[in-house]
N, C-alpha and C positions, 0 to 999 in steps of 0.2 A: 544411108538412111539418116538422113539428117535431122537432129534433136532426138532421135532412138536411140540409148543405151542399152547395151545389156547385162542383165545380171544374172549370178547362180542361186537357184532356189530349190532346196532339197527336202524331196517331202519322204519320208520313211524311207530313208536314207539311196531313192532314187535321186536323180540330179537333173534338173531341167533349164535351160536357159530363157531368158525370162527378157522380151523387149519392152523394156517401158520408157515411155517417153510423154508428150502434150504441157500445157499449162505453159508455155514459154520455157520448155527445158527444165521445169521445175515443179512435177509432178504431184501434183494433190492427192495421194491414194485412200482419201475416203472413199472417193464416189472415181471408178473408172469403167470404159468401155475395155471389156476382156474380149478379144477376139482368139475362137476355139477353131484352129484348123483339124482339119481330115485324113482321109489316105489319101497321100502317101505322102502330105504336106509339112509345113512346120511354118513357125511363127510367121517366119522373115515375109513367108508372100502375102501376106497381109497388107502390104507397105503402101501400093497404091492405095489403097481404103485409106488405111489408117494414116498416113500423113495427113491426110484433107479432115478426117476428126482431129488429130491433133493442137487439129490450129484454136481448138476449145475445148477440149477434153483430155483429162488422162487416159491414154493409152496402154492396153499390156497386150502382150502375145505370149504365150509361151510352145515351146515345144513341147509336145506332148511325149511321153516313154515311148521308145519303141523307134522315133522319127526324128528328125534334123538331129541336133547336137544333144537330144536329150541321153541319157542311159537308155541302156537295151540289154538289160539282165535278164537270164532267165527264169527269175524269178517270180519277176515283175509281174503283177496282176493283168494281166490286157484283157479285159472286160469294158464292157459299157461302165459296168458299178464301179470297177477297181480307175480307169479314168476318171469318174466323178469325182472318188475321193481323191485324187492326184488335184485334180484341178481345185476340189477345197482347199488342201494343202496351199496350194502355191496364194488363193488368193487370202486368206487369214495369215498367210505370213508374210503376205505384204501390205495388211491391215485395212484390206479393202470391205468396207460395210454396203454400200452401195455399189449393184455391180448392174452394167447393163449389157447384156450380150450378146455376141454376134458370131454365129457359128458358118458354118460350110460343111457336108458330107456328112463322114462319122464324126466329127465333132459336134454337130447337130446332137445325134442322142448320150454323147459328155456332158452337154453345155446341160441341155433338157434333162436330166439325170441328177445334174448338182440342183437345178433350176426348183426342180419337184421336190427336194430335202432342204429345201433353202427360201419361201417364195417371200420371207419378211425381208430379203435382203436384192432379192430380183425387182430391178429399176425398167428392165424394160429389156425386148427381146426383137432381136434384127435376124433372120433367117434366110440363109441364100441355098439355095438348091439343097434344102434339108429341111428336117421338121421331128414332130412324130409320124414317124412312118408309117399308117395304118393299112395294112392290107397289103403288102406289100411284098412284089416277088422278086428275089435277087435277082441283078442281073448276068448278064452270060460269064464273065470274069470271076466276078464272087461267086456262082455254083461250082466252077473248077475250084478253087482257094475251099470250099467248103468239104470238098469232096478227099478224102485220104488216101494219099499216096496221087493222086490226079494232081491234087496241090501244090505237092509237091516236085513232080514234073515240071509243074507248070511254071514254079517259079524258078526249077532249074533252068528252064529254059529262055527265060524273059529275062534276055540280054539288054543292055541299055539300048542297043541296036533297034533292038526288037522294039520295045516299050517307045521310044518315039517312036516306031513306025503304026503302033497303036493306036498310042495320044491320037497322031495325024489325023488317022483314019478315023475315029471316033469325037472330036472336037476340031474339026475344019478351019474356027474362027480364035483358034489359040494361036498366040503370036508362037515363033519359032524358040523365042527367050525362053519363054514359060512352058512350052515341050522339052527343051531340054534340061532346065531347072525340075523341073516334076519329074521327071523319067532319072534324072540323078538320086534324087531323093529315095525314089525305089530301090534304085542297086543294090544296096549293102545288102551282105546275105542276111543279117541278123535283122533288118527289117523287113525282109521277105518274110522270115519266123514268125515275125511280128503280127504281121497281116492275117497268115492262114489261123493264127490262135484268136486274133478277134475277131475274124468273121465266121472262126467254127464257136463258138464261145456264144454265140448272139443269137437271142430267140427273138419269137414274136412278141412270146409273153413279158420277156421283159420289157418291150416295145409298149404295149397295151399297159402295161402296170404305171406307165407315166400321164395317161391319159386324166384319171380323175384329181388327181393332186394339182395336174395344171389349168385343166379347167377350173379348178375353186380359185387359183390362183390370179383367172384369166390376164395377165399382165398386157400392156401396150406391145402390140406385137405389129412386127413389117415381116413380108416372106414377100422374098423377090426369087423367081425362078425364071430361068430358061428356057425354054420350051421343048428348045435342041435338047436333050439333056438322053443322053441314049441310056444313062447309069441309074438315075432317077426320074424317072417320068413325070410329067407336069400335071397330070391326075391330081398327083399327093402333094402339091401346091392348093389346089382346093379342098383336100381334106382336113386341110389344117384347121379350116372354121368349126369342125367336130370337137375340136380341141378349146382352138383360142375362139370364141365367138365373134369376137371386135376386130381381130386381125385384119388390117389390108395387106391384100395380096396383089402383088404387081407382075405382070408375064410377059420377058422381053422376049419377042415372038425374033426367031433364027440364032439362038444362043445359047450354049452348050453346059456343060457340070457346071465351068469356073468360069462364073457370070463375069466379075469384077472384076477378072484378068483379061478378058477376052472382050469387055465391053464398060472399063475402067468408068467413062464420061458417063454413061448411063447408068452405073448400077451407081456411081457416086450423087450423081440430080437426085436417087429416091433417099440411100441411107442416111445421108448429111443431113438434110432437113429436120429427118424424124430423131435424130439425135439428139440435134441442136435445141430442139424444143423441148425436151426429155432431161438432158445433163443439170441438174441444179435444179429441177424444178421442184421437188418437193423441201429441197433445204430452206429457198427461196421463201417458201409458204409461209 
């Protein structure tokens, strides 16, 4: 990952790794783009994206608790709320006051969580197959994860074997890299634990609670969805304007959860531009 450093940044005494890089290797962390991964992901796959912002923006990723290299105590908060505040953490101690960001999955209701408790600091919001979720019914994977002792099982038995032969079968258009990098990522047992605690942890209502704070906020927002998307359906790419009014929504029709992995040159044409235009612009003023 080249011009990507990493560093350790430890917020109530969790430990998260932290990719920051852009500016010519010599990052400005006023104003950066924070990309929030999901399940069962972590910073690093971000890379195809974010190298191509780099080449004009600071950069961050971090791993989120729970997933890549971050800690996975069990102590750890794994909530929507208790990520938000992780993710404040990390970015107040990298003195980031302008922040514009770019989520995927459950990092989608992290990023939108910090976003709603923060909106003087929110630059602007890039959304890939995530949002506010409205109405919205889990899919077949997460009611097993939801269900006690089914979840169990279920993660007993979702061998890395297994878990690519998933991915396959539910995202067609994932390259074979990025199936077996994501299906690694799941393995550890303690992120298995990790999963069933946040997705039994997560209601609608705290879903709906993000709704008015963001709309007063209405921020510059892009949602790019999939259409393929078996996990999130492309429905709640349109529901977002309930939310963001202004938002453009763009729908790459035959393409699954993990747009940018799966269709890197396309999901890169929409989010670069609306970056590019967005990074510096209010300093500028």
């Amino acid at each position: 990952m080249t011009g990507l450093q990493s560093r350790h940044v430890v917020v109530n005494g969790v430990c998260s790794p932290v990719l920051v890089g852009g500016c010519r290797h010599h990052p400005d962390l006023r104003e950066a783009v924070v990309f929030v991964h999901g399940n069962p992901d972590a910073g690093g796959d971000w890379e195809p994206l974010m190298t191509r912002v780099a080449e004009f923006a600071t950069v961050v990723a971090p791993d989120m608790p729970g997933f890549g290299g971050a800690d996975k105590r069990r102590d750890q908060d794994y909530t929507v709320a208790g990520y938000a505040a992780h993710l404040a953490g990390i970015v107040d101690q990298l003195g980031i006051q302008r922040v514009h960001l770019v989520a995927h999955d459950f990092g989608g209701p992290f990023a939108l969580a910090w976003a709603a408790a923060h909106p003087d600091r929110l630059a602007s919001l890039t959304l890939i197959n995530t949002g506010v979720l409205l109405d919205y019914r889990w899919h077949r994977m997460a009611k097993l994860w939801r269900t006690p002792l089914v979840g169990e099982l279920t993660q007993l038995l979702a061998t890395p074997r297994a878990t690519r032969a998933l991915l396959r079968h539910d995202n067609p258009g994932l390259p074979d890299e990025w199936v077996n990098r994501i299906a690694g990522h799941a393995a550890p047992r303690a992120t298995k634990q990790v999963i069933l605690r946040l997705y039994r942890s997560t209601r609608q209502e705290h879903i709906d609670a993000l709704v008015e704070p963001l709309r007063k906020c209405d921020p510059d927002t892009l949602v790019v969805w999939g259409d393929a998307d078996v996990y999130l359906p492309v429905a709640l790419a349109y529901r977002q304007h309930h939310v963001f009014p202004r938002a453009r929504v763009e729908i790459l029709p035959g393409v699954g959860h993990w747009a940018w992995l799966e269709q890197p040159e396309r999901v890169a044409e929409l989010v670069v531009p609306f970056l590019r235009e967005r990074v510096g612009k209010l300093a500028e003023a």
